[in-house]
C-alpha positions in Angstrom: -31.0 -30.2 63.9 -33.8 -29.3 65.8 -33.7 -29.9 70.0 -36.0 -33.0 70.3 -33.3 -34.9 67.9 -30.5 -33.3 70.0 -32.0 -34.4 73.3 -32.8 -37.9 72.0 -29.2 -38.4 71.6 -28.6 -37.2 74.9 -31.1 -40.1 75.9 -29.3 -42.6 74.1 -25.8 -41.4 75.6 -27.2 -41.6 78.8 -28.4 -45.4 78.2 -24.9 -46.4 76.5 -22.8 -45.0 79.2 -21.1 -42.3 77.2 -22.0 -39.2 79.2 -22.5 -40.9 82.7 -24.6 -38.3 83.7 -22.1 -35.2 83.1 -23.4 -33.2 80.3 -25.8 -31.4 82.7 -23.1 -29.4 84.5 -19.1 -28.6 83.5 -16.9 -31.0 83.7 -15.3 -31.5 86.9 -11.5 -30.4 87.9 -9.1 -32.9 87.8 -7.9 -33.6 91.5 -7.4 -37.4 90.6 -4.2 -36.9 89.3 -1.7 -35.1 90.9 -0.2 -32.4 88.9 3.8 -33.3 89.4 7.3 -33.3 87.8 5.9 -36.1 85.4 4.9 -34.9 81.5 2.5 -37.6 81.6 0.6 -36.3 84.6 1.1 -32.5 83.4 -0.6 -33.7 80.7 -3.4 -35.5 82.4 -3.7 -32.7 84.5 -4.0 -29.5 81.9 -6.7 -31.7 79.4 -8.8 -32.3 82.9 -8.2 -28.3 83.1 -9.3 -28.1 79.2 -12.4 -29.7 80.4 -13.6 -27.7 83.0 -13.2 -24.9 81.4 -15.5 -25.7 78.4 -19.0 -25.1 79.3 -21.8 -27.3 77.1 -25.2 -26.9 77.5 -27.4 -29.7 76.5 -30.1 -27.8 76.5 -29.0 -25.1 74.5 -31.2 -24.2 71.2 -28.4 -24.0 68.7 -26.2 -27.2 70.2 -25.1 -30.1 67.8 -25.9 -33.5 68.8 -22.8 -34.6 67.5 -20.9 -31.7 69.4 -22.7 -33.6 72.5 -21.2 -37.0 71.7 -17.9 -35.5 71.1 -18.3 -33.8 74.5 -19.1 -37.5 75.8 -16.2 -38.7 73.9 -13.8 -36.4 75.6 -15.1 -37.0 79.0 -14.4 -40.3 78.8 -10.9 -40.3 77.1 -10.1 -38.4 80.3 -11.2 -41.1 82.8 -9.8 -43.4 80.2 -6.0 -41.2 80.8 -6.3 -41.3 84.5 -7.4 -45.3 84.6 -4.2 -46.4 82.4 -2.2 -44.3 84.2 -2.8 -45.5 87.8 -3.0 -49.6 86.1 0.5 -48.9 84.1 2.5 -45.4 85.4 6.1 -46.3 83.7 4.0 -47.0 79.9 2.5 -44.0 78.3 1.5 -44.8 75.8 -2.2 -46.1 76.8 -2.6 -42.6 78.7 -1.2 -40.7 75.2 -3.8 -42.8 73.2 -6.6 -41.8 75.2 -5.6 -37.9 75.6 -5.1 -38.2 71.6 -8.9 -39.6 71.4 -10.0 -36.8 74.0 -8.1 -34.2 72.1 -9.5 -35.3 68.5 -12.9 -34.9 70.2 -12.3 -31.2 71.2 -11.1 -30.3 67.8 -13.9 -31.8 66.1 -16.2 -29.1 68.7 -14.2 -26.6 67.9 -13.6 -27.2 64.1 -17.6 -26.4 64.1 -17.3 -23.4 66.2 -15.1 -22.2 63.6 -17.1 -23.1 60.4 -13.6 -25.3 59.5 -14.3 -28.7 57.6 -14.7 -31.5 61.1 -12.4 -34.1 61.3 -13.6 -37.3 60.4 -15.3 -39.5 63.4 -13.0 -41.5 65.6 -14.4 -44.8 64.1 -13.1 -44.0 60.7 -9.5 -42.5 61.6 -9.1 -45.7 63.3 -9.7 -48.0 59.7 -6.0 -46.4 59.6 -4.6 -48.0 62.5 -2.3 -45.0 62.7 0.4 -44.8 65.8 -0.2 -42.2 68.7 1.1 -39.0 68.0 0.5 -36.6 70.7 3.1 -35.8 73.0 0.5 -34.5 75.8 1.7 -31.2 75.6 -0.7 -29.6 73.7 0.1 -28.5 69.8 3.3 -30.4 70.1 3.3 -34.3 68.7 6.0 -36.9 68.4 6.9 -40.2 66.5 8.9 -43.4 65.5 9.9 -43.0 62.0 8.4 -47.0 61.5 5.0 -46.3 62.0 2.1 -44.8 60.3 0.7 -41.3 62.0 -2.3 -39.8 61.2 -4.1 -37.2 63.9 -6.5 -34.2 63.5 -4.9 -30.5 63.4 -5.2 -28.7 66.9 -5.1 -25.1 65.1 -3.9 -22.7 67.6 -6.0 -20.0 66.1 -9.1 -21.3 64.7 -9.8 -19.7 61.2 -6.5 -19.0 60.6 -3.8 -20.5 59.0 -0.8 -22.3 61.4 3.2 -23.0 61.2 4.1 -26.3 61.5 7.9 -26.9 63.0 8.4 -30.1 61.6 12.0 -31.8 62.6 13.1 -35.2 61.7 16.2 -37.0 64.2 18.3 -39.8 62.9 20.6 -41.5 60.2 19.7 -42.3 56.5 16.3 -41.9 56.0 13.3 -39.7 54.9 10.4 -38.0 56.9 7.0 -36.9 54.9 4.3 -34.9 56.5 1.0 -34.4 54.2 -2.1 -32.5 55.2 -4.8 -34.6 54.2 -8.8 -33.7 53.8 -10.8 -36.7 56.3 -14.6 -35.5 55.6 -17.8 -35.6 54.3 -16.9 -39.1 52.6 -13.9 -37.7 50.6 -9.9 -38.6 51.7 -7.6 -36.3 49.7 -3.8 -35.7 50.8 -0.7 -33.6 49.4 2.3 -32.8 50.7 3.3 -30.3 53.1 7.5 -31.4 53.9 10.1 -33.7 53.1 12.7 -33.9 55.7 15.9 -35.9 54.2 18.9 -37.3 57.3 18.4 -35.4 60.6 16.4 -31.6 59.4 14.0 -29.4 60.5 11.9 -26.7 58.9 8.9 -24.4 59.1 5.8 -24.9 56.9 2.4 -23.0 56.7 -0.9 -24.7 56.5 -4.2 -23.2 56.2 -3.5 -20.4 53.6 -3.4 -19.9 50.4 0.2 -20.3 49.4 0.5 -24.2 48.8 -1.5 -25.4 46.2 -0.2 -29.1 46.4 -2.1 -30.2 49.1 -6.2 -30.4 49.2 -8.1 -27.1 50.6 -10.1 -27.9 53.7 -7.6 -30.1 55.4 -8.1 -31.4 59.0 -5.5 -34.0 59.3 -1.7 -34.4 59.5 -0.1 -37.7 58.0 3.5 -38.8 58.6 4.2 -41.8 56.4 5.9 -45.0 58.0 9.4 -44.4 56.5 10.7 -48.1 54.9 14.8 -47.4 55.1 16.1 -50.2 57.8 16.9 -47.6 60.2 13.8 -46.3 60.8 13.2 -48.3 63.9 15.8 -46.0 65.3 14.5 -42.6 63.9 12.3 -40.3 65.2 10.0 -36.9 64.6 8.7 -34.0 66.4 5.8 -31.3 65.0 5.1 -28.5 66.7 2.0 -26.1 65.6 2.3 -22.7 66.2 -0.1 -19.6 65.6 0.7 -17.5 62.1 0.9 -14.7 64.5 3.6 -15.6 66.1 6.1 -15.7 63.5 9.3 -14.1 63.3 9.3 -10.7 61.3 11.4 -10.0 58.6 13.4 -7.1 58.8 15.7 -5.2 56.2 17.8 -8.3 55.8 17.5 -11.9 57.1 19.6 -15.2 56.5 18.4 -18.6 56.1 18.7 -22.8 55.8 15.7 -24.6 55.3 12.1 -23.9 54.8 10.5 -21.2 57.1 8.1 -19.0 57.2 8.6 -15.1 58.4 6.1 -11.6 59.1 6.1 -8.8 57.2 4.4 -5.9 59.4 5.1 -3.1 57.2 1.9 -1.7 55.8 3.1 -0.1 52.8 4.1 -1.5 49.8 7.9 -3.4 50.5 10.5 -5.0 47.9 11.5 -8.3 48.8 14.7 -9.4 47.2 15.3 -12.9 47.1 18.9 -14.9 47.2 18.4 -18.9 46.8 21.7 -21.0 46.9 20.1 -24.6 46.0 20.3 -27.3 43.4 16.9 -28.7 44.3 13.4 -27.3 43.8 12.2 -24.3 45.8 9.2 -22.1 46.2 9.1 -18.5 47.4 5.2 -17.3 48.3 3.6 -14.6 49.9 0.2 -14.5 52.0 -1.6 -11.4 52.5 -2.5 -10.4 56.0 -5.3 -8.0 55.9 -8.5 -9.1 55.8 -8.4 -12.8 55.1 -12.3 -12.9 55.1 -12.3 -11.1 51.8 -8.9 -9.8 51.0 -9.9 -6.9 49.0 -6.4 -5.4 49.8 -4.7 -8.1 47.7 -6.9 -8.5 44.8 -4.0 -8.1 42.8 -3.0 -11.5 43.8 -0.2 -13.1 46.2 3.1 -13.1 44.3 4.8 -16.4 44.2 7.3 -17.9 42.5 8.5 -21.5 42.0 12.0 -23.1 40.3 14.9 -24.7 40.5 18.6 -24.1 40.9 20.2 -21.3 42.3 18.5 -18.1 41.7 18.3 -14.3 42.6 15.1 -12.6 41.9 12.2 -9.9 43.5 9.0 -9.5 44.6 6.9 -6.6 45.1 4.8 -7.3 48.3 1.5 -4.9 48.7 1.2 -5.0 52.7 1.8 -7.3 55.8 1.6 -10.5 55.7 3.7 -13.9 55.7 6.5 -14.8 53.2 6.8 -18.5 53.0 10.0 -20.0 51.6 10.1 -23.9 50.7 13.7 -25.1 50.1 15.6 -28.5 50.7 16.6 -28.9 54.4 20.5 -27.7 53.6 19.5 -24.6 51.5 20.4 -21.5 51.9 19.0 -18.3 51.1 18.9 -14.2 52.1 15.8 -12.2 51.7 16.2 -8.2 52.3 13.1 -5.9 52.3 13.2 -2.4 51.2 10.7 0.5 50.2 8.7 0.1 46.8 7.3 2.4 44.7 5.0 2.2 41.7 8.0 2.0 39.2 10.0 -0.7 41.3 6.8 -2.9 41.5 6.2 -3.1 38.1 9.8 -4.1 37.4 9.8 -6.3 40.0 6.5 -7.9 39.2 7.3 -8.2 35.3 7.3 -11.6 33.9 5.4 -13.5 37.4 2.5 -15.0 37.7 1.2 -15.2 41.1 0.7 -19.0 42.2 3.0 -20.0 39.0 6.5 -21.0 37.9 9.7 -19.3 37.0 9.3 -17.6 33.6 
């Protein structure tokens, strides 16, 4: 889009009350609100922060218009935050509601910064009627197990793939988080977890080792669960940065799905212990150079069954080994050298991306 079109939006902002006049500087610091002991005003506080520090220029050659009504969007989800706050401080909810709207607004910028797939407008997630989700603190989100979620995925490293720390608290009852596709008139979803009775595990998103769930996705769904107690249950997500995941060393001991680094950069045996009678999935993501990945054009090994089972892998460099069990499941990986011989034994018999042979 050209800048006449880009600056005739700015006009109509202007007329509808969206930008009040503050696209043409950054937006200001938040001294309304009193940063305190309170998460709620921490929260108000560090998106006001967010703000300032994000620098649009509408008069920029290369700016989207609808980067500019997002910006708008945000702006006012702040003022929005610090208006319910002062009207209602001891219920959060209206103040999470509008920081969830601000926040969706700054991933949809930033999603386009990227080159990711953007979220799906604001007027459309909320056909959904989904809960609020976000906690206020940043990459971390929360839940009644009662009620439909449904918010856009704050990657902490745009253009790269993200763990998701997803825990479920409570009695009888289930916990489902999907990664769902919102854009370009297409809704597609598949599941990332299932979370059985009070569980936690870690999950990646945003790579190529789950191919249940649709490519491109830009939301995160947790289901209203329907058992009576769900009224009483709660959930918690956290999204963390692929980086920062714990390495796997010569030998490490699980229970429940995680996901751990590999930072050797030679070839490396992984041998795999599972001791389950449910489903599992054992993957591995290359980590050098995701743009193109010539180092792994060999494939990413994975394997997928059920039952207990021992079994290896042959691993061509660092990168992430994802393991998908059942909450209770436990398993032992160990990592040693591998040379040519070992990988082809190893390797014999699995298909990357298939099922047990």
């Amino acid at each position: 889009m050209g800048l006449g079109p880009a600056l005739a939006l700015i006009a109509v902002a202007y007329a509808l009350g969206l930008l009040t006049g503050r696209l043409r500087r950054r937006a200001p610091a938040p001294p309304a609100v009193p940063a305190g002991p309170d998460e709620t005003d921490r929260a108000i506080t560090g998106f006001g922060e967010e703000l300032a520090a994000l620098d649009i220029d509408p008069a920029a050659p290369r700016v989207h218009a609808e980067s500019l009504a997002d910006y708008g969007r945000a702006l006012d989800a702040y003022e929005e935050a610090k208006q319910a706050r002062t009207a209602d401080p001891g219920d959060p909810v209206p103040t999470r509601r509008a920081l969830e709207a601000g926040r969706t607004a700054l991933i949809r910028i930033q999603a386009r910064e990227a080159g990711r797939p953007v979220p799906a407008d604001p007027e459309r997630i909320a056909a959904h009627r989904p809960a609020p989700a976000y906690s206020g603190d940043r990459f971390r989100y929360q839940g009644r197990s009662d009620a439909d979620h449904l918010f856009a995925i704050d990657w902490p490293e745009p253009g790269a793939p993200a763990i998701v720390h997803f825990a479920r608290q409570g009695a009888d009852g289930e916990a489902r988080l999907e990664a769902v596709a919102i854009a370009d008139g297409r809704e597609e979803a598949g599941r990332v977890a299932f979370l059985w009775g009070p569980a936690e595990g870690r999950f990646l998103i945003g790579g190529w080792t789950n191919p249940v769930y649709p490519a491109g996705a830009t939301h995160l769904r947790v289901p209203a669960d329907d058992w009576p107690s769900a009224a009483h249950n709660t959930w918690t997500l956290r999204l963390e940065s692929a980086r920062d995941a714990a390495e796997l060393t010569a030998e490490h001991h699980g229970l429940g799905a995680d996901v751990l680094a590999v930072r050797a950069a030679a070839r490396t045996a992984l041998n795999v212990h599972l001791d389950t009678d449910g489903p599992w999935r054992v993957a591995y993501q290359c980590g050098r150079a995701h743009a193109h990945r010539p180092a792994c054009r060999r494939g990413e090994p994975a394997l997928a069954g059920s039952g207990p089972r021992m079994f290896g892998l042959t691993l061509p460099g660092p990168g992430l080994v994802c393991v998908d069990v059942p909450p209770r499941a436990r398993w032992s990986l160990t990592l040693a050298e591998a040379g040519p011989a070992g990988a082809g034994r190893l390797l014999r018999g699995i298909v990357p991306g298939g099922a047990a042979p």
